[in-house]
C-alpha positions as CSV (number, residue, x, y, z in Angstrom):
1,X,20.1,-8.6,19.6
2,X,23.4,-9.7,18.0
3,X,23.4,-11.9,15.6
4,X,22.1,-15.9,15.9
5,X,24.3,-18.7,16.7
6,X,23.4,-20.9,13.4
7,X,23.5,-24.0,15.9
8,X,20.8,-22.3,17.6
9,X,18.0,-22.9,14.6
10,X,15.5,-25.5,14.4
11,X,16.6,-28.4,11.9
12,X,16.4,-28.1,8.3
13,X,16.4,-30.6,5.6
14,X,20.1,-32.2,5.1
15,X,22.4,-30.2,3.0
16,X,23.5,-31.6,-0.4
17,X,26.7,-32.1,-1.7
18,X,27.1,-28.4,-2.8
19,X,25.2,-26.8,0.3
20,X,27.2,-28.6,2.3
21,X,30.2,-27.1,0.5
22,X,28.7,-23.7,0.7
23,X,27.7,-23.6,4.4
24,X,30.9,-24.5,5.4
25,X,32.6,-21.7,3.4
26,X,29.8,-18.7,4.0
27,X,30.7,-19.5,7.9
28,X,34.1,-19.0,7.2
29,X,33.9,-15.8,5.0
30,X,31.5,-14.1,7.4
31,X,33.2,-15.1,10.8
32,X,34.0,-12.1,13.2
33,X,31.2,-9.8,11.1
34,X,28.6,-8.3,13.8
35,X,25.5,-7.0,13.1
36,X,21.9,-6.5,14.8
37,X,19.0,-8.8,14.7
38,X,15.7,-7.7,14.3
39,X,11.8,-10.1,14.5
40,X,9.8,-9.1,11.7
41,X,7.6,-12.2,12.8
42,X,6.8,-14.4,15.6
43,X,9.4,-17.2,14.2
44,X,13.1,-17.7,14.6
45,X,13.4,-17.5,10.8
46,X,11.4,-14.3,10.9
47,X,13.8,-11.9,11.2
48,X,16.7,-9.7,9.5
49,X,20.0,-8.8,10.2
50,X,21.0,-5.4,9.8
51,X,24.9,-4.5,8.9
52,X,24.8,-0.3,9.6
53,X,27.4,2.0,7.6
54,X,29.7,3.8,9.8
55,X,28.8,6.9,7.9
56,X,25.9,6.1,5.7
57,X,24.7,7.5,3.0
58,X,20.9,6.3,2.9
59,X,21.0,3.3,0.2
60,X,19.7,0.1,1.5
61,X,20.4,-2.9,0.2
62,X,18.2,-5.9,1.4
63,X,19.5,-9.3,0.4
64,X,18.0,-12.9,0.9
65,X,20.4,-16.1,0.9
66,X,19.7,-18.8,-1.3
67,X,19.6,-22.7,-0.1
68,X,17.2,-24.3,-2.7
69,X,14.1,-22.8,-0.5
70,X,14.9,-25.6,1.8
71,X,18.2,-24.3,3.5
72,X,19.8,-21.4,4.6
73,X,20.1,-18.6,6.9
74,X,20.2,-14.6,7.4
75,X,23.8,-15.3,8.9
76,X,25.1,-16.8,5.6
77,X,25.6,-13.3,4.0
78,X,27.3,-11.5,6.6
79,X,30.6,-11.5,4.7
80,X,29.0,-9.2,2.1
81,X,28.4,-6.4,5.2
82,X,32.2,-5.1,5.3
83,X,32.6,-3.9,2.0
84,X,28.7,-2.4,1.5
85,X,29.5,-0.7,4.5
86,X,32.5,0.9,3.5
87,X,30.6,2.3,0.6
88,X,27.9,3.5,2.5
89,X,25.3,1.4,2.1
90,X,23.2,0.0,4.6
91,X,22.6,-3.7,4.4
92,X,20.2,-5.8,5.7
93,X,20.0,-9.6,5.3
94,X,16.4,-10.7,5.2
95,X,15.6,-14.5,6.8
96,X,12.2,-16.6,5.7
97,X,10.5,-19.3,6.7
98,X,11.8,-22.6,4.6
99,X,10.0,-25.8,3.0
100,X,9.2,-28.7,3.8
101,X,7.8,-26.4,6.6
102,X,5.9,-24.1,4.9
103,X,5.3,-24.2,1.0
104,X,4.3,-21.7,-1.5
105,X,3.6,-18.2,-0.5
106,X,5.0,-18.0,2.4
107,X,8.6,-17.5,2.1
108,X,8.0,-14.7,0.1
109,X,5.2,-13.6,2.3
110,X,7.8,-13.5,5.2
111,X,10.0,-11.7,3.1
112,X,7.3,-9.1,2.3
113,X,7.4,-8.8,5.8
114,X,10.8,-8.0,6.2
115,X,10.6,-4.9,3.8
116,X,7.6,-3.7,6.0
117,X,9.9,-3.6,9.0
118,X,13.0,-2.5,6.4
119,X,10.5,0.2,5.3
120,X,9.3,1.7,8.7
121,X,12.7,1.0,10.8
122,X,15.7,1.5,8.6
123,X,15.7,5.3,9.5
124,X,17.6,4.3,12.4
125,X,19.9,2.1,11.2
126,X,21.1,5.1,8.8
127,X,18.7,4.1,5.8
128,X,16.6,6.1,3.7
129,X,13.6,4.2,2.7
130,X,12.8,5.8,-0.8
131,X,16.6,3.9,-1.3
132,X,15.7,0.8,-0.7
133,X,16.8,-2.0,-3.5
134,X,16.4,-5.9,-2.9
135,X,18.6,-8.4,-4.0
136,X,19.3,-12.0,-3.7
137,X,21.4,-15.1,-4.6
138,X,19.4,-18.2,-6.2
139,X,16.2,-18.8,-4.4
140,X,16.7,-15.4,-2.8
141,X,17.2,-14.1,-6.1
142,X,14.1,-15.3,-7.5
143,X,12.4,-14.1,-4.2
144,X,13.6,-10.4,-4.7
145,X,12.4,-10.5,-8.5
146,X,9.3,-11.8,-7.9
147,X,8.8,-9.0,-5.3
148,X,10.3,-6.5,-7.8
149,X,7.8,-7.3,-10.4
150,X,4.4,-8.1,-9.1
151,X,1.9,-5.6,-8.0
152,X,-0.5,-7.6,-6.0
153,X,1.7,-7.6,-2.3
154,X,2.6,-4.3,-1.6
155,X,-1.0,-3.6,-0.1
156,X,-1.2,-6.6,2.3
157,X,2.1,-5.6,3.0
158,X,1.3,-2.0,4.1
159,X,4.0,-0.3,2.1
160,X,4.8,1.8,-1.0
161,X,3.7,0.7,-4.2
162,X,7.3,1.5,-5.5
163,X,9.2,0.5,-2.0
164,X,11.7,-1.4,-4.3
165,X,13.9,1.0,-6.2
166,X,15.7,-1.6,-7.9
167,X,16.4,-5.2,-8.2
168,X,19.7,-7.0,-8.8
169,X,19.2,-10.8,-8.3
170,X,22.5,-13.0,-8.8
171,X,21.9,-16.4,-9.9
172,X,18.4,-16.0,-9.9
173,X,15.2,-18.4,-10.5
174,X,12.7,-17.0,-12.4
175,X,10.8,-19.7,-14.2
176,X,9.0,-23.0,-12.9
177,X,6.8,-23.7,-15.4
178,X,7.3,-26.4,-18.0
179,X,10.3,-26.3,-20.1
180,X,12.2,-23.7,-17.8
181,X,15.1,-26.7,-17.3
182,X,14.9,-27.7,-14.2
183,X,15.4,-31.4,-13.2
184,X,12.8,-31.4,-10.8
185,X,9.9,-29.4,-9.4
186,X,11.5,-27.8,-5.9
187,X,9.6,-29.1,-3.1
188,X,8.6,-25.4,-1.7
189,X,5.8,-25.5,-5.1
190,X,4.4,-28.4,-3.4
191,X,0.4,-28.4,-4.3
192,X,-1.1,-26.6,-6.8
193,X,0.1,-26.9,-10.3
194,X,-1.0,-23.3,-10.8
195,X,1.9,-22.3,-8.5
196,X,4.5,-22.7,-10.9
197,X,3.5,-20.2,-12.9
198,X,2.1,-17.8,-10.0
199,X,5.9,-18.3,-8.3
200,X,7.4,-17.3,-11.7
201,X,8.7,-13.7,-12.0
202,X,9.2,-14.2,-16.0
203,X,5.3,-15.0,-16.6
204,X,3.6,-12.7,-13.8
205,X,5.9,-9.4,-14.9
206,X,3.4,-6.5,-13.7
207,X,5.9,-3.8,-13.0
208,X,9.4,-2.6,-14.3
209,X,11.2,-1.3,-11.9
210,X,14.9,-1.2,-12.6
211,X,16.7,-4.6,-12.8
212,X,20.4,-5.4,-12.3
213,X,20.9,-9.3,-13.4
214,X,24.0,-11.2,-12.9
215,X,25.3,-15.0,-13.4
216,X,28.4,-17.0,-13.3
217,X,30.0,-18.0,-16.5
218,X,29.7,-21.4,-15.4
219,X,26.5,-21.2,-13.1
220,X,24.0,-24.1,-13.4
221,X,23.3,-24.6,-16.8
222,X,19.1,-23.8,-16.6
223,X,20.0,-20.8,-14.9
224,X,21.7,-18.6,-17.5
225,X,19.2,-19.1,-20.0
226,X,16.2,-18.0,-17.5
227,X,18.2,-14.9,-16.9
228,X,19.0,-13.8,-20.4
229,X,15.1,-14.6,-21.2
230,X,13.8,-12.8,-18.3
231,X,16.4,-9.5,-19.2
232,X,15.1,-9.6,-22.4
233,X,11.4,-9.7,-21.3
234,X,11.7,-7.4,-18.7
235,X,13.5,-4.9,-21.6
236,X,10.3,-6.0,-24.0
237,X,7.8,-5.0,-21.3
238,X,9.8,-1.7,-21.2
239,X,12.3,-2.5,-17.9
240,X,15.4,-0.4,-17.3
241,X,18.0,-3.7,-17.7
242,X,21.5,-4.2,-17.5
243,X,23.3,-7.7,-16.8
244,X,26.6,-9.2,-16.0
245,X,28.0,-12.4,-16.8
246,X,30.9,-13.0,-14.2
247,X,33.8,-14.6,-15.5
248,X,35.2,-18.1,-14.3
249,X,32.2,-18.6,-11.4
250,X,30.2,-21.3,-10.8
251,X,27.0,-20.9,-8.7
252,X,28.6,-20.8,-5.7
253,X,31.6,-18.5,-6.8
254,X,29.0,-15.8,-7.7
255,X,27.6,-15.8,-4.8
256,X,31.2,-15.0,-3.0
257,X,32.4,-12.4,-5.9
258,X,29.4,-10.3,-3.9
259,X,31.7,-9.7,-1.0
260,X,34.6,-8.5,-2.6
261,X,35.2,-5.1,-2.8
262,X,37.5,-5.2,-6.0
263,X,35.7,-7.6,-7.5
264,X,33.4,-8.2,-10.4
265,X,30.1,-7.7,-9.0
266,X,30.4,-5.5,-6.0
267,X,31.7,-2.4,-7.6
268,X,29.1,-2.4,-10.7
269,X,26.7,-3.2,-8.8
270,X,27.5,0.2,-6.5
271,X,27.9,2.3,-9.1
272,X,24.4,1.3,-11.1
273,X,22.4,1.7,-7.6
274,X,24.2,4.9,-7.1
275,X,22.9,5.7,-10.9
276,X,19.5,4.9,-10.0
């Protein structure tokens, strides 16, 4: 099945200012990109889209957009397909369920569930599974970490303990608890109080795999110091971490340097998967 018309959705919760701005320009970079759409799950949100190399060479890269856990869709990073391709690589775009809808697990429940069918399908889309690295811009970055570092999903899941080679969240989220510098607690931790830290890839650290960490220069100001603390954690727990601070990007700007091909993130972040 080709790709969804984003019209064709059920609603989400209104755009702000900036996702506004971003939708708008995400539709635009990825217009005219094709790839297949696949169900993972028995919603419209539950299911990826896979970008397949014209002549592969068995890296995956699985990527979930970000949207504040309230917005988004697996169309949005479309415009990064052209120049993984090109490289080789095998990309798939992973969609999840949103809040208010749902709240905390399930997003990154659903995307568990997407590496399951990632994991037993890829083969023939050109993808070796033992390649598979996960990554993610701002609440799909904190997804993919948290799914890099905990132990307790892989199981339920039914997949390899070490499915995820590697990790290279940009923009990430990794901390909710107090303190972390937030200006307000994100509606998908609605409940609990003991979700914060359960949702919270810097406190619940249980494995190392290696981690690839990037942020704008000028990304939202909680954001950079959550990254350098969780590179520095993840190095004290004994992690394999490199980062990259790219240069004049805001949050949103980050997000686009990861279709470029000459830019600043696409061809580290090629090389350092190819090196791992």
């Amino acid at each position: 099945m080709p790709l969804r018309d984003i019209a064709s959705y059920p609603p989400q919760e209104p755009f702000s200012d900036i996702g506004a701005k971003y939708n708008v320009e995400v539709q635009k970079l990825s217009a005219g990109i094709y790839g297949d759409t696949f169900a993972y799950g028995g919603g419209p949100y539950q299911e990826v889209a896979v970008f397949s190399a014209a002549n592969p060479n068995g890296t995956i890269l699985a990527f979930m957009h970000g949207g504040g856990w309230v917005n988004g869709y697996k169309e949005w990073p479309a415009f990064m397909a052209p120049a993984l391709n090109d490289a080789g690589l095998t990309f798939v775009s992973i969609g999840y369920r949103l809040a208010p809808t749902v709240s905390w697990p399930t997003g990154v429940k659903d995307a568990a569930a997407a590496i399951r069918w990632i994991h037993d399908n890829i083969a023939e889309q050109g993808g070796d599974p033992s390649r598979l690295f996960i990554s993610g811009h701002s609440a799909g970055g904190h997804y993919a970490s948290w799914l890099a570092v905990r132990d307790d999903w892989q199981d339920e899941a039914g997949v390899p303990a070490d499915v995820i080679r590697g990790a290279l969240p940009v923009s990430g989220v990794y901390d909710f608890t107090p303190g972390n510098g937030m200006t307000m607690r994100p509606r998908f931790l609605e409940g609990e109080a003991t979700n914060d830290r359960d949702a919270s890839p810097l406190h619940t650290i249980a494995k190392t795999p290696p981690f690839h960490l990037s942020w704008g220069d000028n990304d939202f100001p909680h954001l950079i110091p959550q990254a350098e603390k969780m590179a520095d954690t993840l190095r004290a727990a004994g992690g394999d971490v490199a980062t990259l601070t790219l240069t004049d990007c805001d949050h949103l700007a980050a997000s686009y340097e990861c279709g470029k091909a000459d830019g600043q993130w696409l061809p580290v972040a090629l090389d350092w998967m190819a090196a791992h």
